[in-house]
Each structure stands twice: as C-alpha cells, then as structure tokens.
LUMKOLMAR-55356 format. One record per residue (C-alpha): residue number from 1; x negated, y, z negated; residue in three letters. Coordinates in steps of 0.2 Angstrom, whole numbers, plus 2048, in hexadecimal, padded with zeros to 3 digits. Each point is the difference from the previous one (the first is absolute). Last residue first. Example, Ala and Ser with C-alpha at 12.3 -4.5 7.8 and 13.67 -1.06 7.14 Angstrom:
% LUMKOLMAR-55356
(2 (7BC 7FB 7DC) 'SER'),
(1 (806 7EF 7FD) 'ALA'),
% end
This chain:
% LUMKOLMAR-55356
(104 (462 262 587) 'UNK'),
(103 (813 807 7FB) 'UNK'),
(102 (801 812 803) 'UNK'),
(101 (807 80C 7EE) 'UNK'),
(100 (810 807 807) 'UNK'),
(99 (80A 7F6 7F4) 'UNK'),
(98 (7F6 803 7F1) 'UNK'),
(97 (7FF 813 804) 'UNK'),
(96 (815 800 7FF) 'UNK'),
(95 (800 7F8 7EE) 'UNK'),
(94 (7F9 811 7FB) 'UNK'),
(93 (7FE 800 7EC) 'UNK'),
(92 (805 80D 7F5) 'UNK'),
(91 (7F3 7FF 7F2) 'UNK'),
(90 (80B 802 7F0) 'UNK'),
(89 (805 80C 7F4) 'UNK'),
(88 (7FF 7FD 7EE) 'UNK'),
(87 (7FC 80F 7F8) 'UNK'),
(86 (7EE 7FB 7FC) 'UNK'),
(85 (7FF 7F8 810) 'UNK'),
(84 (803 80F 808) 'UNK'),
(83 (7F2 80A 7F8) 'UNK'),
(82 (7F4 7F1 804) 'UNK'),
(81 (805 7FD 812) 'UNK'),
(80 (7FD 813 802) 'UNK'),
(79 (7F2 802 7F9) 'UNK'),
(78 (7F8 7F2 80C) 'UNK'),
(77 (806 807 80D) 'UNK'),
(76 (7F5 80F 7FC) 'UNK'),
(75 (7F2 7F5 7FD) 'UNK'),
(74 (801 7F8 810) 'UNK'),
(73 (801 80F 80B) 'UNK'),
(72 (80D 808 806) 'UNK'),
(71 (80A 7F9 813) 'UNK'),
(70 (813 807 801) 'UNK'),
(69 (811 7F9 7FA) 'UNK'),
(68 (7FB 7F8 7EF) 'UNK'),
(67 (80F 7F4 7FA) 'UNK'),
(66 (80B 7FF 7F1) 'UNK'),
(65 (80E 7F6 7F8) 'UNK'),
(64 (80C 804 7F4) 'UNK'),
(63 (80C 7F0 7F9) 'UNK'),
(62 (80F 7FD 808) 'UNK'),
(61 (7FF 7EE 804) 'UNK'),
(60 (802 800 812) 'UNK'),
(59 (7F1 80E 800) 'UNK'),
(58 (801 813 7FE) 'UNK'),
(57 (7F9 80D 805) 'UNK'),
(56 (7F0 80D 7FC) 'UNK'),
(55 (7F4 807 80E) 'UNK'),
(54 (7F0 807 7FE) 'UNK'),
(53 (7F7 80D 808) 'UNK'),
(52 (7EE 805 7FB) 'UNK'),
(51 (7F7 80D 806) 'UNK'),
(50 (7F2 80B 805) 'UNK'),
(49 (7F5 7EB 803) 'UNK'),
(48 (7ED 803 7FF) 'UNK'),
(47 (802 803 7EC) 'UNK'),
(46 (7FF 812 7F6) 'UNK'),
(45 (80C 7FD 7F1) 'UNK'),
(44 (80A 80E 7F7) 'UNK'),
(43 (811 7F7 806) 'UNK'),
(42 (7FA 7EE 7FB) 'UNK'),
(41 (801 802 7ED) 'UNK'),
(40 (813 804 802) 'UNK'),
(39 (805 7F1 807) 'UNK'),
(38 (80A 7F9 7F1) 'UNK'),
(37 (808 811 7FD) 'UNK'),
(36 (807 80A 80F) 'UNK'),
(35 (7FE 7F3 80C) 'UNK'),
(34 (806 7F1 7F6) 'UNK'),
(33 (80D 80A 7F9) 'UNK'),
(32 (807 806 80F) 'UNK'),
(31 (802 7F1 807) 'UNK'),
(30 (807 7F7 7F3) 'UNK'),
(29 (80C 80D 7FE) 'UNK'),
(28 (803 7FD 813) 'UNK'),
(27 (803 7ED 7FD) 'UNK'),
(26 (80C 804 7EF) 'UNK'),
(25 (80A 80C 80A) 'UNK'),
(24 (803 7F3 810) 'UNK'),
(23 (804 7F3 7F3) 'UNK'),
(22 (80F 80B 7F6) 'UNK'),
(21 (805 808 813) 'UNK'),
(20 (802 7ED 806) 'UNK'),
(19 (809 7FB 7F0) 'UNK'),
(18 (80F 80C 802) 'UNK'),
(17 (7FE 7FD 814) 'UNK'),
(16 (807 7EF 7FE) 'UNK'),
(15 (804 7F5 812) 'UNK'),
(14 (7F4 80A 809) 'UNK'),
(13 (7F2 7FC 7F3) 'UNK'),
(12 (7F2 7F9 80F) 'UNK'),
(11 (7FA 811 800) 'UNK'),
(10 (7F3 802 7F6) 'UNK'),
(9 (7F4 80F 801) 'UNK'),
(8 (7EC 7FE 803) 'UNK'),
(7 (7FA 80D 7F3) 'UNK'),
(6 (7F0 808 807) 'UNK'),
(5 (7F1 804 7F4) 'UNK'),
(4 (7F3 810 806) 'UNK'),
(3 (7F0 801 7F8) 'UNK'),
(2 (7F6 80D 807) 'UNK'),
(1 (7EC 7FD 7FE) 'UNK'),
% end
C-alpha cells in the first residue's frame, strides 16, 4: 500500500508572513513525518485499498488535524486514528455533510 500524506497549507497569515512560513514548515514536517515514520508498517501491506492519502491542516485553534481522502478498510483506518492520536492530531470533522444531510 502507498502511503502518501498531503500538507493543507495556511493561508489565512496575510497580515505576518514570518509566522506563516514558521506554521507552514511545521505542517509539512508533520507530514513528512507521519508518512515516513508513523506509517511505515502500512507500506509493505497487501490490503484491497493500493493507497492511502491523507491530508493534514489546521483547525481555528492551530492544532494538526487529519482526514482520510480515499475509501481503505477499517483496520487501516483504524491505524491511522491510533497513530495520530498518539501525536495528537485530531479527526478533521466536515460541518458541510451535516448541512446536506435531508431532513425526514
């Protein structure tokens, strides 16, 4: 499986660019570290799903989140919540599904 991690970039900082590059750097460190160490175990595994893309950002408060991009099985998913938890990251949650869900 080919684990790929996507940094979203910020660019709300128009007003301070010296902290803008210092966030941006630390979110594609993050990045690369999850891919290239945290997710390591999942490279040499055979699953139904050839790859894995997620994508990191960040929330109002600044802290990392994280969301799978593309359908892999539960236990694969479930690595991943795991790994990020224990560098605490959270789920990034879609407020937009909850507005498109129908009303019965």
């Amino acid at each position: 499986m080919k684990v790929k991690v996507v940094a979203i970039l910020e660019t709300e900082f128009k007003q301070e660019q010296a902290l803008a590059k210092i966030m941006n750097s630390r979110l594609q460190r993050a990045a690369k570290e999850l891919q290239d160490f945290h997710l390591t175990a999942l490279s040499g595994r055979r699953s139904s799903a050839h790859y894995l893309d997620i994508q990191l950002s960040y929330n109002q408060k600044y802290k990392i989140r994280y969301r799978i991009i593309n359908d892999v099985p539960a236990d694969v998913e479930y690595l991943v919540a795991e790994s990020c938890s224990r560098l605490g990251y959270i789920l990034w949650r879609n407020v937009v599904a909850e507005q498109d869900r129908p009303v019965w």
